[in-house]
C-alpha positions in Angstrom: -18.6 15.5 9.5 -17.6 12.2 11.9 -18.4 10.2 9.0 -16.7 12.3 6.6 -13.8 11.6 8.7 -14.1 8.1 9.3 -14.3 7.2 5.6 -11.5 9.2 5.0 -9.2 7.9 7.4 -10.5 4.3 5.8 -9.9 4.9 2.4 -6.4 6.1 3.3 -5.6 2.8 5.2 -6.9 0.8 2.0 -5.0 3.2 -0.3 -1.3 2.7 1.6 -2.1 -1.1 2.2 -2.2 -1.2 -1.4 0.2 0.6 -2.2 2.5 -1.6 0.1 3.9 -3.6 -2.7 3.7 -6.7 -0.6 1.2 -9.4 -1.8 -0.3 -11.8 0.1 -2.6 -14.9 -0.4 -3.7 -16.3 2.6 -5.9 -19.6 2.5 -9.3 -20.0 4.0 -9.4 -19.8 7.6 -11.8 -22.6 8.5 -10.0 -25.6 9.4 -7.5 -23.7 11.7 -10.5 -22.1 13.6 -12.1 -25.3 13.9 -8.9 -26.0 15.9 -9.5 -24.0 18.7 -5.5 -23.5 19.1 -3.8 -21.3 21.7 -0.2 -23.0 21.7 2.1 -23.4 18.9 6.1 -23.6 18.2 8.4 -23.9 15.8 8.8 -26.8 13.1 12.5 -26.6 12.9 15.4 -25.1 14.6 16.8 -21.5 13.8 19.2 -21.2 10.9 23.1 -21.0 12.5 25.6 -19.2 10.0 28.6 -21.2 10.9 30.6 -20.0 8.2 30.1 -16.4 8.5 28.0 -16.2 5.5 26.9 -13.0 3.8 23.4 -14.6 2.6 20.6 -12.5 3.1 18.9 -15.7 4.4 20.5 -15.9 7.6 19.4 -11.9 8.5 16.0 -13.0 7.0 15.3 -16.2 9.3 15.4 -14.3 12.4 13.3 -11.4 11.0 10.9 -13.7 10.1 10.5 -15.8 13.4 10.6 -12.7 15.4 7.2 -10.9 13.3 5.7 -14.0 13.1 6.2 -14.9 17.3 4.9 -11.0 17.8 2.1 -10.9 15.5 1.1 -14.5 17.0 1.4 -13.1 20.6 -0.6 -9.8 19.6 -3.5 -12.4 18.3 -3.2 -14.4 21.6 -0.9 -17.2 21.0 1.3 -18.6 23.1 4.7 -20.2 21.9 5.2 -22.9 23.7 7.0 -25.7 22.7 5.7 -28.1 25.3 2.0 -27.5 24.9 2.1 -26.9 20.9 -1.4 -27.4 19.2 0.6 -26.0 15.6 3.6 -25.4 14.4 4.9 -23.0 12.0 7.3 -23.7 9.2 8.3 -21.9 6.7 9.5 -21.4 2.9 11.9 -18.7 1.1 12.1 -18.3 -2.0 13.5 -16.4 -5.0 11.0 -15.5 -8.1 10.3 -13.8 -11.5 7.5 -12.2 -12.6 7.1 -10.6 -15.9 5.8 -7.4 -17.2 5.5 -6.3 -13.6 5.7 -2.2 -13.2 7.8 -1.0 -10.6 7.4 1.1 -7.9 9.4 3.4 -9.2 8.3 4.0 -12.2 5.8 6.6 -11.5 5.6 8.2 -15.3 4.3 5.1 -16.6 0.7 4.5 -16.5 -0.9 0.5 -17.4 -3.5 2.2 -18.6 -4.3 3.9 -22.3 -4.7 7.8 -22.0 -4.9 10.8 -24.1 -2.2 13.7 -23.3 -3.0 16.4 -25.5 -0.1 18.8 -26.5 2.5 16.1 -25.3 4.6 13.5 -27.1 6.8 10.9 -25.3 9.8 12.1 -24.4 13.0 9.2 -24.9 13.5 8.9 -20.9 9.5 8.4 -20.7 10.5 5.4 -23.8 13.1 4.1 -21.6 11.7 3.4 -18.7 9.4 1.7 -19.9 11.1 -0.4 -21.5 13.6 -0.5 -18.6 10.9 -1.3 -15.4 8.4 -3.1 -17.4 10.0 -6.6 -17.7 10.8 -9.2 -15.1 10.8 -8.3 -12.1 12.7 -10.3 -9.4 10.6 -11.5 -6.1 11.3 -12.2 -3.1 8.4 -15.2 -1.6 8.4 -16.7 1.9 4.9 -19.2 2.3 4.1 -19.6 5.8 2.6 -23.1 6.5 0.6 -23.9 10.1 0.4 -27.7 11.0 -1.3 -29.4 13.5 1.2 -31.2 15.6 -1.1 -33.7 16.8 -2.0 -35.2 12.9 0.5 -33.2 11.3 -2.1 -31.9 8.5 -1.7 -28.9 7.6 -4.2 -26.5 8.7 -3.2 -23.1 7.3 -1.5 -21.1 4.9 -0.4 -17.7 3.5 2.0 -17.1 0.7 3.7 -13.1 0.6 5.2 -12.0 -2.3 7.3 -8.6 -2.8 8.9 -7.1 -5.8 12.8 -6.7 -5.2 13.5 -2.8 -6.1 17.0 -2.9 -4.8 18.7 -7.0 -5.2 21.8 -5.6 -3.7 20.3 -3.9 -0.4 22.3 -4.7 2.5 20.4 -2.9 5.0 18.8 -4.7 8.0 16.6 -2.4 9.3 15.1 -2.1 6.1 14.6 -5.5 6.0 13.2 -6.0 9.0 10.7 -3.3 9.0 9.6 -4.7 4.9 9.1 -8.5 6.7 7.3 -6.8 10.2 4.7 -4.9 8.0 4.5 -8.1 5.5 3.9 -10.7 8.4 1.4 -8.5 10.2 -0.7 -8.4 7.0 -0.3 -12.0 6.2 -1.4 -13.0 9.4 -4.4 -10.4 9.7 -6.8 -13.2 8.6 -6.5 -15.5 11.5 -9.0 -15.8 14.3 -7.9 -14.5 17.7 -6.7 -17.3 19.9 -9.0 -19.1 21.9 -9.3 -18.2 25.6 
C-alpha cells in the first residue's frame, strides 16, 4: 500500500511538472561541479526605470534576481560579491513558435482518434485553427561564468508560451518566474561545504 502511495504521489509530481508549460534546457553540469563553487554575484547592475516605464522588463528583472538569489541560497550558495567564484547574467527575450497548442485549448487533441457518433462541431473548427498557430514566447537564458577566467561554465535556457501578452499582473508573474527558476536550476550540484 506504501508503495502504492509513493508511486502515486510521483507520478503526480511528473504529471503537473509537465503540465507546467514552462520549458527548460539546462546544459550538462560537469564543468560547473568540477568548480567546486560556494560564492557567486551578479554580472551586471539591476535594471533602474528612470523614466517610469511600463515595460514588463523592469517588473521582470527583479523577479528574476530575486528566484534566482533564493533558489541559489536553498542549494547553498552564497552571494557575495567580494568572494565571487561565478557570476550570473542573464538574457530576455521575446519568441515565436509555430503550430504550438495552447494551454487552453483543451478540445483539441495532437493526436488522430476515432469519435464515433460525433462530428466536429464549427467552435471545435475554430479553435483549432485559432490556438494552433504561432504562439508567442517568452525566453530568459541564464548563463554562469567563472569570474576568475570568465568561461562560461553553465547554462539553462526557459521557455514559456504567452497565454495572455497583455497581463499586467505582478503576482502572477512572479509566481510563473519563481516556479520556472526553481526548475531551471534543479540540475545543479549542491554547493560545496
Amino acid at each position: 500500500m506504501r508503495v502504492t502511495g509513493l508511486i502515486t504521489s510521483l507520478l503526480l509530481s511528473l504529471v503537473l511538472a509537465a503540465c507546467s508549460g514552462t520549458e527548460t534546457r539546462p546544459a550538462e553540469t560537469d564543468d560547473f561541479a568540477a568548480g567546486q563553487y560556494r560564492y557567486f554575484k551578479w554580472r551586471s547592475e539591476p535594471l533602474k526605470n528612470t523614466a517610469n516605464s511600463s515595460d514588463p522588463v523592469y517588473a521582470l528583472d527583479p523577479a528574476i534576481r530575486r528566484h534566482v538569489n533564493a533558489a541559489l541560497a536553498d542549494k547553498g550558495y552564497l552571494l557575495d560579491r567580494e568572494r565571487a567564484q561565478f557570476s550570473v547574467d542573464y538574457f530576455f527575450a521575446e519568441g515565436m513558435r509555430e503550430g504550438q497548442k495552447s494551454e487552453v485549448a483543451t478540445n483539441i487533441s495532437t493526436h488522430p482518434t476515432v469519435l464515433p457518433n460525433r462530428q466536429a462541431d464549427g467552435a471545435t473548427v475554430d479553435n483549432a485553427y485559432a490556438l494552433g498557430g504561432v504562439k508567442k514566447t517568452s525566453n530568459i537564458a541564464l548563463q554562469f561564468n567563472d569570474v576568475q577566467n570568465k568561461q562560461e561554465v553553465w547554462h539553462v535556457i526557459i521557455t514559456k508560451i504567452v497565454e495572455n501578452d497583455n497581463m499586467t499582473d505582478t503576482s502572477r508573474l512572479d509566481r510563473t518566474v519563481q516556479q520556472a527558476i526553481k526548475q531551471a536550476l534543479r540540475p545543479l550540484p549542491d554547493a560545496v561545504r
